[in-house]
C-alpha positions in Angstrom: -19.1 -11.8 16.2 -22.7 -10.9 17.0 -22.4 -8.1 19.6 -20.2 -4.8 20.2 -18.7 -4.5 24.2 -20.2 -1.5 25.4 -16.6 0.4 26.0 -16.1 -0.5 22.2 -19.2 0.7 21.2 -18.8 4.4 23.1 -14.8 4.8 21.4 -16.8 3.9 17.6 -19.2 6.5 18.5 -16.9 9.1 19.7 -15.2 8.1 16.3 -18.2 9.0 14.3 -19.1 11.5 15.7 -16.6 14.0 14.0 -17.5 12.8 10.8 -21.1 12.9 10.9 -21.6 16.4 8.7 -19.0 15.1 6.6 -21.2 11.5 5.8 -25.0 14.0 5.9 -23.5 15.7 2.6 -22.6 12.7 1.1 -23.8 12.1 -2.5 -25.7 8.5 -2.8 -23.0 8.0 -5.4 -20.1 8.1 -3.2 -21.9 6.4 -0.5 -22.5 3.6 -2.7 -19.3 2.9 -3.8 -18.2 2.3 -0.2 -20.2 -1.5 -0.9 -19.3 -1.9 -4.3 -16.5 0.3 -6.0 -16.3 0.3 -9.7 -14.1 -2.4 -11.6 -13.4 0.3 -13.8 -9.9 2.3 -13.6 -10.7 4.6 -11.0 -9.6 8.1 -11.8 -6.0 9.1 -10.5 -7.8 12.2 -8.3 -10.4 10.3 -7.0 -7.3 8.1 -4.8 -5.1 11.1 -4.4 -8.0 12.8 -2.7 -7.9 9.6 -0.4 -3.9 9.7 0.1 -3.5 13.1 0.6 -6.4 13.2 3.5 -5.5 9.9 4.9 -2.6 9.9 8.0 -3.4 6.0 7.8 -3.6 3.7 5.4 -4.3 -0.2 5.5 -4.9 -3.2 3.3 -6.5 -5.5 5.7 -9.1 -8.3 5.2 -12.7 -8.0 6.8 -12.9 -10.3 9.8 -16.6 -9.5 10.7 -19.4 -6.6 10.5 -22.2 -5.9 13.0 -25.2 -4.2 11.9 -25.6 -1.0 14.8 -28.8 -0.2 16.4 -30.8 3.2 15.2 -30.4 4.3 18.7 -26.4 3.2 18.5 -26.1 5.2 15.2 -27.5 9.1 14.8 -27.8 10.9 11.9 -27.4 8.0 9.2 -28.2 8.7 6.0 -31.8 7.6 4.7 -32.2 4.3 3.4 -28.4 3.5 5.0 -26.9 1.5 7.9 -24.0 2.0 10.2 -22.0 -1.4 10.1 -19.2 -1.8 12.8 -15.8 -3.6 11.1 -13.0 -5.5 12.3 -10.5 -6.4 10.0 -7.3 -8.6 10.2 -4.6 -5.9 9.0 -2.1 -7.0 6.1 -0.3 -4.5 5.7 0.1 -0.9 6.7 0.8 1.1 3.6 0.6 4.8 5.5 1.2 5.5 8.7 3.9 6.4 11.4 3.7 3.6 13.9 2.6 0.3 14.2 -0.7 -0.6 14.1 -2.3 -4.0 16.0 -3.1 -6.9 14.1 -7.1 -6.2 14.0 -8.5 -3.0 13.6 -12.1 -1.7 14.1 -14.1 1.4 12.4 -17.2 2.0 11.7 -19.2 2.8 7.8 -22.4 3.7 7.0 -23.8 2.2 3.7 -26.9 1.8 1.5 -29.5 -0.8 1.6 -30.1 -2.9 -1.0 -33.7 -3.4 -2.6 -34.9 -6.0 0.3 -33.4 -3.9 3.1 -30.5 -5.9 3.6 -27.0 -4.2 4.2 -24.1 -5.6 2.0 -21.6 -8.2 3.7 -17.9 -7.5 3.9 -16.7 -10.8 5.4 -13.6 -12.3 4.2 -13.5 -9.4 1.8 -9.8 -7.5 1.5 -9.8 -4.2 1.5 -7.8 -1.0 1.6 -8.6 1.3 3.9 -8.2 5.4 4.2 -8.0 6.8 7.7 -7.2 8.3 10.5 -6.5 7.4 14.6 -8.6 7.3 17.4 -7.2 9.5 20.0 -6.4 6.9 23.1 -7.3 3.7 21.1 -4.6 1.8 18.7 -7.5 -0.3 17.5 -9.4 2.2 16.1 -9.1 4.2 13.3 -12.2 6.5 11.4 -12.5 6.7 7.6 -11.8 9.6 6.3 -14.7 9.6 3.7 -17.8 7.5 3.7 -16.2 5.7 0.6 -12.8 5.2 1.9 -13.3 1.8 2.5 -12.1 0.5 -1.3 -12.0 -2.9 -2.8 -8.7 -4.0 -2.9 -7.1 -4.8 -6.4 -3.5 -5.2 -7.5 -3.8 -2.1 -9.5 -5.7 -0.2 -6.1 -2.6 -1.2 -4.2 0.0 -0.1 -6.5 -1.7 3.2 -7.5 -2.4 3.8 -3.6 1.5 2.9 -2.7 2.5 5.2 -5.9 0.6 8.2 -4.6 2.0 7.9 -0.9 5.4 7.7 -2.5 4.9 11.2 -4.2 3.1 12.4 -1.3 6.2 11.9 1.2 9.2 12.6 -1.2 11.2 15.5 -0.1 10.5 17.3 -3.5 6.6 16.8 -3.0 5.1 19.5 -5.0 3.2 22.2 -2.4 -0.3 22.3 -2.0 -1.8 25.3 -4.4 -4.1 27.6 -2.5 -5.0 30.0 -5.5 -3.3 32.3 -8.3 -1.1 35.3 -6.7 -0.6 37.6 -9.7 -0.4 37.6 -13.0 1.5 39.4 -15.5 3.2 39.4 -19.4 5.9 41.2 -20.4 6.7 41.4 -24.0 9.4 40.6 -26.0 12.0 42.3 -28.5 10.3 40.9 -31.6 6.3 40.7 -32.6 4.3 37.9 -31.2 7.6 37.4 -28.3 6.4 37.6 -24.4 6.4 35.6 -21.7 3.4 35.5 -18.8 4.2 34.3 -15.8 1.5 33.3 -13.1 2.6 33.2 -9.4 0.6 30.7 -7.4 0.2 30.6 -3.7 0.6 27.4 -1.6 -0.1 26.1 1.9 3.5 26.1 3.1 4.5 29.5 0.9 6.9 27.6 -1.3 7.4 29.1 -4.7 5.6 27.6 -7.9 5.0 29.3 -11.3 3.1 29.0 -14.5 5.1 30.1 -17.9 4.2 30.6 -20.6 6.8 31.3 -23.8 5.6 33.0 -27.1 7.5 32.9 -29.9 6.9 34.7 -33.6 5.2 32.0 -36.1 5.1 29.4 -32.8 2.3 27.9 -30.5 2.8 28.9 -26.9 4.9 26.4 -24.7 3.9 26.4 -21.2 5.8 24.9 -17.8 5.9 25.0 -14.6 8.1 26.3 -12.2 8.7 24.6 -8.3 11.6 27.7 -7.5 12.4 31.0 -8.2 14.5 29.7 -11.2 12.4 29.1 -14.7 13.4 26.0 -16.7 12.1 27.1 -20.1 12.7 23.8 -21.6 11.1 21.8 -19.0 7.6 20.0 -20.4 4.7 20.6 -18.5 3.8 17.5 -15.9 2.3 14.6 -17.0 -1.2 13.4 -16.2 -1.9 11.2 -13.3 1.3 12.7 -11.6 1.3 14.7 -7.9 2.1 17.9 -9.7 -0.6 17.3 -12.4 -3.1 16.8 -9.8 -2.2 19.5 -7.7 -2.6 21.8 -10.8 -5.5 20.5 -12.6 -7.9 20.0 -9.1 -7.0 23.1 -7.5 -6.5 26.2 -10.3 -9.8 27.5 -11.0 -11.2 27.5 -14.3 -10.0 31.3 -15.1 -8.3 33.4 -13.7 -9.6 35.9 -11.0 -9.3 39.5 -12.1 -7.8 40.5 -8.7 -4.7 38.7 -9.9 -4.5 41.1 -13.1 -2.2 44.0 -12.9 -1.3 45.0 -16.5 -2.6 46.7 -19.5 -6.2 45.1 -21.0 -4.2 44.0 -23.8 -1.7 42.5 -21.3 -4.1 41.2 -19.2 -6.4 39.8 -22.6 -3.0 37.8 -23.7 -3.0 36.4 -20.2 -5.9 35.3 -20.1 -5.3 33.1 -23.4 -2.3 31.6 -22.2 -4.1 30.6 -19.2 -6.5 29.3 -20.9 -3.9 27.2 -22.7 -2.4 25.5 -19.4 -6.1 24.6 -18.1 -6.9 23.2 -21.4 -2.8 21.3 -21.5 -3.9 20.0 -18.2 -7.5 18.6 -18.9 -10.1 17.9 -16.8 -9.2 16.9 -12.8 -11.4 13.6 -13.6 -12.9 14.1 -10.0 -15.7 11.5 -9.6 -18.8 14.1 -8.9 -19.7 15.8 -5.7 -15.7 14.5 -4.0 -13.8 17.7 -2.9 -9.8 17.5 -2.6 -7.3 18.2 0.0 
């Protein structure tokens, strides 16, 4: 393929165009993992991010890549290109029609030392995206690096997040902490603090935290009004996991404080012990989450 029809070329730019801010604050990192993503296990956020912002999702195999004109391609990043893909689909792994055999989008990406752009061809991919309004054939990354090498382990990561994503019990999206509060107990050292989050859809979810005398706090969490004290708090690298650990802020806000300052000093502690239970997000630098 060494030229782009015209009508193709207008639906790619129109396809861009939305995303253009988005690509200008890209950090060169993330832009250059869109030619060469890291071998490495890639951190469990980093392709939740992807899933969660991505109404498509495709494993396909690059077919062939044309290298757009300046005056084709506005407001690339410096030192980058804007390559237009097609790619032979294998599989559609998110989505909720069909999608045609080959699919085209557009990605701008870094140039290597002698000014060359990197080649795709024949590579397989997976690929995080959205329709083109009017065109089946098209479809816009959602990120500059959402074009990802495709790996066994990619795949099976990428199909494990969608499942969690579309379950009926998906855990809600966590806007920020709603209030606060600890209530003690009948016996020195007993309390309990619960910590009311606020979601996107308004569905209920809690943090608790149980302290008993001569025992470390136990915390859990809580997807309805009902508490299960016993239940352990959700392991890494798991929808609810990520949902906590990439969206609570690092303390809590003092607007969500209502008690006592000893109250609100022991809830502050046994926040402190759920951020520190749930470790770091692992977000690759500069990526913000859905």
């Amino acid at each position: 393929m060494n030229y782009v029809p015209k009508w193709l070329l207008a639906t790619c730019l129109l396809a861009t165009a939305s995303s253009l801010a988005a690509m200008q604050q890209t950090p060169p990192k993330a832009l250059e993992s869109a030619v060469s993503p890291s071998l490495t296990a890639v951190p469990y956020s980093d392709y939740a991010d992807l899933v969660v912002a991505s109404p498509v999702i495709v494993d396909a195999t690059v077919r062939s890549e044309v290298r757009l004109k300046p005056a084709e391609a506005p407001n690339v990043p410096q030192n980058a290109v804007r390559l237009y893909i097609e790619a032979d689909v294998t599989a559609l792994i998110r989505g909720t029609g069909a999608v045609p055999p080959r699919i085209g989008y557009t990605i701008d990406v870094p140039l290597d030392s002698r000014g060359r752009p990197p080649r795709y061809r024949k590579m397989r991919v997976l690929l995080f995206a959205r329709g083109v309004a009017n065109n089946q054939g098209q479809i816009q990354l959602v990120r500059s690096d959402a074009q990802r090498n495709w790996t066994a382990s990619n795949e099976a990561l990428t199909r494990r997040i969608v499942r969690e994503v579309l379950a009926p019990d998906t855990p809600p999206t966590v806007t920020g902490i709603g209030n606060a509060f600890y209530t003690s107990g009948d016996l020195p050292g007993e309390g309990e603090t619960q910590i009311f989050l606020t979601t996107a859809d308004h569905r209920p979810i809690s943090l608790n935290v149980q302290r008993r005398p001569d025992q470390p706090p136990r915390w859990s969490v809580a997807l309805s009004e009902v508490v299960d004290q016993s239940a352990p708090p959700p392991p890494r690298d798991t929808l609810l996991w990520y949902r906590l650990a990439c969206s609570l802020p690092a303390t809590l806000p003092d607007a969500a404080l209502h008690g006592s300052e000893a109250d609100n000093a022991i809830v502050a502690e046994d926040y402190a012990t759920i951020m520190n239970g749930l470790g770091s997000c692992g977000r690759a630098a500069g990526r913000m989450g859905a």
